[in-house]
N, CA, C and O atoms as a GROMACS GRO file, in nm:
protein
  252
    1UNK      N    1 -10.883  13.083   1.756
    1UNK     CA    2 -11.014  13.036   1.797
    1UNK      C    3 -11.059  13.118   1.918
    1UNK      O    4 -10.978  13.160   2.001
    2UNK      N    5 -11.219  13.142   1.927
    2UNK     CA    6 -11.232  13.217   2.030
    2UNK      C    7 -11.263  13.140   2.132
    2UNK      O    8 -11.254  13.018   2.139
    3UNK      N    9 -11.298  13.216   2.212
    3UNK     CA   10 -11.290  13.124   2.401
    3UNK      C   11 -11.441  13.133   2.349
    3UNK      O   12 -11.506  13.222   2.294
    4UNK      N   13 -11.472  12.983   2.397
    4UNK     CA   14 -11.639  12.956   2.402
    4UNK      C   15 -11.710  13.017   2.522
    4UNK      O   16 -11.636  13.003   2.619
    5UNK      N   17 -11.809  13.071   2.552
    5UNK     CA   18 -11.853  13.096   2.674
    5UNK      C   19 -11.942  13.040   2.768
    5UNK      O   20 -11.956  13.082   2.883
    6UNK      N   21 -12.025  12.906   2.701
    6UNK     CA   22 -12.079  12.814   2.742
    6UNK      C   23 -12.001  12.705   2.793
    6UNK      O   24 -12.039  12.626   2.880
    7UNK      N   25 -11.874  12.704   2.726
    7UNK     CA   26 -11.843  12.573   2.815
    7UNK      C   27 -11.710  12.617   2.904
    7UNK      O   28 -11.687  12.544   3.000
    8UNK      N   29 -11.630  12.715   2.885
    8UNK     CA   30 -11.505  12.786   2.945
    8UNK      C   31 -11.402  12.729   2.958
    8UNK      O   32 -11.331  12.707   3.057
    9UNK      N   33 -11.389  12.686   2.781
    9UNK     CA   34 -11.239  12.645   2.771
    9UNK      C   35 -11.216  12.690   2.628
    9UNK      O   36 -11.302  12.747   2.561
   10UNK      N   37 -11.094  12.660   2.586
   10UNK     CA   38 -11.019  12.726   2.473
   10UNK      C   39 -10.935  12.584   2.468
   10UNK      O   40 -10.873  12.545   2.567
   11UNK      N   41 -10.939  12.502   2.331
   11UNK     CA   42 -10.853  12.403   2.264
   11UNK      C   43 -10.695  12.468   2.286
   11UNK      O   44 -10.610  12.431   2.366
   12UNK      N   45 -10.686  12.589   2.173
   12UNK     CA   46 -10.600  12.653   2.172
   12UNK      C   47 -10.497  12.692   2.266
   12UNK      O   48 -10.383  12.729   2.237
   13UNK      N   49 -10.553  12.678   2.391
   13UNK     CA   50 -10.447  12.751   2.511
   13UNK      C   51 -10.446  12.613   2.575
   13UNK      O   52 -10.409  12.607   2.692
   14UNK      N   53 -10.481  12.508   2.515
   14UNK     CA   54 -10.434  12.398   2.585
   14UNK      C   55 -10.537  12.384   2.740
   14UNK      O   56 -10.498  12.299   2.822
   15UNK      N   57 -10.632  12.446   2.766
   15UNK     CA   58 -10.749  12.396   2.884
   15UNK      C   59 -10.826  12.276   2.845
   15UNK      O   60 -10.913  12.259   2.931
   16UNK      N   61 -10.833  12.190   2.757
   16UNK     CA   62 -10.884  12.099   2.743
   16UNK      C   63 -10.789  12.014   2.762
   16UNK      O   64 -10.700  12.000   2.678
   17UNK      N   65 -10.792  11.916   2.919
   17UNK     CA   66 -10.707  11.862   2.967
   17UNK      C   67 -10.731  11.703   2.923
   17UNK      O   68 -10.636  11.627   2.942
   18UNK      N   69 -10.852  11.652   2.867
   18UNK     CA   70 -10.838  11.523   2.909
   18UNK      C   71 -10.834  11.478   2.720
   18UNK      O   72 -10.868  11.549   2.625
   19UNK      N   73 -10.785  11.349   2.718
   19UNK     CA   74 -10.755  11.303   2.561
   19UNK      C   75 -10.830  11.387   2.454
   19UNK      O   76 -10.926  11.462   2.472
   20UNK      N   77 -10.763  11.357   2.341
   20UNK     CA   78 -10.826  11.370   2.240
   20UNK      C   79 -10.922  11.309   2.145
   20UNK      O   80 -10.956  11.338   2.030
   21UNK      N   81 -10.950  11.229   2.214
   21UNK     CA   82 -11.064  11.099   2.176
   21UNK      C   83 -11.180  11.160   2.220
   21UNK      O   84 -11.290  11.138   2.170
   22UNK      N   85 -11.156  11.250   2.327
   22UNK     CA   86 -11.295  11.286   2.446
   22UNK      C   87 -11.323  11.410   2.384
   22UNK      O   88 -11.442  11.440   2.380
   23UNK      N   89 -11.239  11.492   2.331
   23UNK     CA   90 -11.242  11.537   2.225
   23UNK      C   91 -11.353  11.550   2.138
   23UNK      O   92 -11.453  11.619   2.155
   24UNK      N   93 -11.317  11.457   2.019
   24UNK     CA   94 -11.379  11.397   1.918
   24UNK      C   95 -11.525  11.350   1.971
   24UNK      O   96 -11.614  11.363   1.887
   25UNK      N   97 -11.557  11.306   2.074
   25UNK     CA   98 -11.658  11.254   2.106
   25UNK      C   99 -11.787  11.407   2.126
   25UNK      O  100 -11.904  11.422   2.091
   26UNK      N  101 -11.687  11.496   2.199
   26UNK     CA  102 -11.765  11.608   2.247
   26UNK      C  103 -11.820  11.671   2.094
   26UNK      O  104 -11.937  11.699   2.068
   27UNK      N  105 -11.722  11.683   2.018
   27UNK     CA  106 -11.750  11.718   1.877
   27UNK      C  107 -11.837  11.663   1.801
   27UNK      O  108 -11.899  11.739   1.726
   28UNK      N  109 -11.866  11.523   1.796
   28UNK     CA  110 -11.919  11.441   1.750
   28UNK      C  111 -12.065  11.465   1.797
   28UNK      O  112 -12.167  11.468   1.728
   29UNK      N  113 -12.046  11.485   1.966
   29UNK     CA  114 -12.232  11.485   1.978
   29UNK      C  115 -12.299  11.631   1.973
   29UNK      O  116 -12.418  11.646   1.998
   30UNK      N  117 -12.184  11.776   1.926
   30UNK     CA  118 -12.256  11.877   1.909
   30UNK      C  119 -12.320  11.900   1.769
   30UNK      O  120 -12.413  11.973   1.734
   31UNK      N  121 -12.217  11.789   1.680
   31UNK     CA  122 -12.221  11.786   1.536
   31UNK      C  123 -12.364  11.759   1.552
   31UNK      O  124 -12.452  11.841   1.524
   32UNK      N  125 -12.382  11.654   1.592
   32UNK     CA  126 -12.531  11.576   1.570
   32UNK      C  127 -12.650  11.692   1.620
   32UNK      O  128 -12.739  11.738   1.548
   33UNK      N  129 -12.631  11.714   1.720
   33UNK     CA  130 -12.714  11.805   1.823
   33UNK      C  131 -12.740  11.933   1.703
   33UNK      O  132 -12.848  11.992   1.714
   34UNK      N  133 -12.652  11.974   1.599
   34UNK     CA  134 -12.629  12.071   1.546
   34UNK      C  135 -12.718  12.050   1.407
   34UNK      O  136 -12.784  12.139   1.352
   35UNK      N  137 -12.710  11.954   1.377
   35UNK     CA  138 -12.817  11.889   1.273
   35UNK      C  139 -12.958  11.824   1.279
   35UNK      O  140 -13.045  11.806   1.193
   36UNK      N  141 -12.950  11.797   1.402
   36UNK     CA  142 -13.131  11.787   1.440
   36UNK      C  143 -13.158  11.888   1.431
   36UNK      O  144 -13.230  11.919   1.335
   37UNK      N  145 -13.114  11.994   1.530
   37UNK     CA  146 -13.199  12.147   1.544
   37UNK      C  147 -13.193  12.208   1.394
   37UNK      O  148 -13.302  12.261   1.374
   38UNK      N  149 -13.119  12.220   1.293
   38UNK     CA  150 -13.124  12.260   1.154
   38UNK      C  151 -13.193  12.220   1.079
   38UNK      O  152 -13.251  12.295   1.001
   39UNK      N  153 -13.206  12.103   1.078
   39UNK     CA  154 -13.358  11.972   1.049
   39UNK      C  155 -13.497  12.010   1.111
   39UNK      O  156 -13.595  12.000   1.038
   40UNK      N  157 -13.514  12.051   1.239
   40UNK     CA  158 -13.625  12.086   1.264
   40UNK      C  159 -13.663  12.258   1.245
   40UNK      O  160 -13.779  12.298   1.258
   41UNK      N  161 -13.564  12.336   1.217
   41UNK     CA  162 -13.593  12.433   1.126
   41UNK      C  163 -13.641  12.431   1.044
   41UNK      O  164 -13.747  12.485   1.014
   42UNK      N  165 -13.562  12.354   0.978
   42UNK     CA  166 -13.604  12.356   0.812
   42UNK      C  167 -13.742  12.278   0.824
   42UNK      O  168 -13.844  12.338   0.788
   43UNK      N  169 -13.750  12.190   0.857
   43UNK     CA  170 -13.926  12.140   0.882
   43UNK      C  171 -14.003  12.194   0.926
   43UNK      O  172 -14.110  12.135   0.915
   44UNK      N  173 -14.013  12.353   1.012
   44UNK     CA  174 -14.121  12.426   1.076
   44UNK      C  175 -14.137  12.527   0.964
   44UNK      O  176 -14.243  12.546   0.904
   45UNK      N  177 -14.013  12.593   0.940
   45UNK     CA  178 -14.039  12.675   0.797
   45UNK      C  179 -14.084  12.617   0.686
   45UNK      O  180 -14.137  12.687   0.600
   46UNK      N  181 -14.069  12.477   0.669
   46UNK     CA  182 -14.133  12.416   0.532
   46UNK      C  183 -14.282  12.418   0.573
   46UNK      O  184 -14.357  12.447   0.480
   47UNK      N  185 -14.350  12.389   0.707
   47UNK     CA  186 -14.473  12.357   0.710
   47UNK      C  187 -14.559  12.502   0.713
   47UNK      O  188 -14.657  12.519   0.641
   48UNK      N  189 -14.508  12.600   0.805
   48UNK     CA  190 -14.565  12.716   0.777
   48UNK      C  191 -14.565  12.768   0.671
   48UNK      O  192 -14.650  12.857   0.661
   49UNK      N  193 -14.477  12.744   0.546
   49UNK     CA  194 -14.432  12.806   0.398
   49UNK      C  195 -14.562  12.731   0.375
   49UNK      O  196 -14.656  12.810   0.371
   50UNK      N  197 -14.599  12.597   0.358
   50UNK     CA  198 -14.707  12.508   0.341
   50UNK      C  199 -14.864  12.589   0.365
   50UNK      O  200 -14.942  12.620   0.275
   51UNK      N  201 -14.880  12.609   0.491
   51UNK     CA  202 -14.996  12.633   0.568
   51UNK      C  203 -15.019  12.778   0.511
   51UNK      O  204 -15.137  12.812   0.517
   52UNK      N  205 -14.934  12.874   0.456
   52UNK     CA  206 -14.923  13.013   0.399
   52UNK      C  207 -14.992  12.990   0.240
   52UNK      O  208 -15.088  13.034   0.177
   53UNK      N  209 -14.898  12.906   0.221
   53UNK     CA  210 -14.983  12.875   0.070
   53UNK      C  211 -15.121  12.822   0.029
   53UNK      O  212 -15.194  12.848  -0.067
   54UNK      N  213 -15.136  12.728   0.145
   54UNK     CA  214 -15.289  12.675   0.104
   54UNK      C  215 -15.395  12.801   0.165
   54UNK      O  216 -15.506  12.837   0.124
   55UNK      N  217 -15.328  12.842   0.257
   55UNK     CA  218 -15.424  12.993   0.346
   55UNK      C  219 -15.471  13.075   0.170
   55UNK      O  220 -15.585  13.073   0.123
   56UNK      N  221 -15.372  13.127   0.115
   56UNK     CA  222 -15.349  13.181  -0.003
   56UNK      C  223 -15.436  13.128  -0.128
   56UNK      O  224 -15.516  13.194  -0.195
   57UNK      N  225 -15.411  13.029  -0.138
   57UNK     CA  226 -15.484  12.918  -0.215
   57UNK      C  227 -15.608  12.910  -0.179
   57UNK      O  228 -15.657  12.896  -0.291
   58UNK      N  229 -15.678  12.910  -0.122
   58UNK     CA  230 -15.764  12.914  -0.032
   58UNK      C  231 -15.901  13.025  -0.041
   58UNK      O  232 -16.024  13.021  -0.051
   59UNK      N  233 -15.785  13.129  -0.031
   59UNK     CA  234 -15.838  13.286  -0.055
   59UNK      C  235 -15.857  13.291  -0.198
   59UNK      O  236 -15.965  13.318  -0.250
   60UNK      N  237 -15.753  13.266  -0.261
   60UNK     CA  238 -15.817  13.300  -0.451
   60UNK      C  239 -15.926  13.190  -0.506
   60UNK      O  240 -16.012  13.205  -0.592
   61UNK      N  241 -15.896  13.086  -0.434
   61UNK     CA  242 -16.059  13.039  -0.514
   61UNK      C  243 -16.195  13.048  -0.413
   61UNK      O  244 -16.301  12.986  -0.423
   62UNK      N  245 -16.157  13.136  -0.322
   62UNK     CA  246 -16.318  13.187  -0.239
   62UNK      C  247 -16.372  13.299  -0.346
   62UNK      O  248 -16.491  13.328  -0.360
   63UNK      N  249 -16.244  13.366  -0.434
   63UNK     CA  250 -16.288  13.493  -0.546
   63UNK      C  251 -16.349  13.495  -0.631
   63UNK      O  252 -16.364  13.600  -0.694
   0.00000   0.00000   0.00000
């Protein structure tokens, strides 16, 4: 595993001193953190994919 550089520790070499519950917890709230922001991707690209098409749509029946 590589050394993270945001938070400056490594599982692996044993620097994560406090339980493994605290652990799981830290994991738990990047998981989440990690799936909103992928969620609101995917919802800005769906709406601009949207707003592209009716632009488009738009244009062929002005023809």
């Amino acid at each position: 595993m590589s050394r993270n550089l945001y938070q400056s520790w490594d599982i692996t070499q044993g620097d994560f001193y406090r339980s493994p519950r605290d652990y799981d917890k830290l994991y738990k709230k990047h998981q989440k953190r990690d799936r909103i922001v992928a969620l609101t991707v995917w919802l800005a690209v769906a709406y601009f994919t949207g707003v592209i098409f009716f632009k488009v749509l738009a244009y062929a029946a002005a023809k």
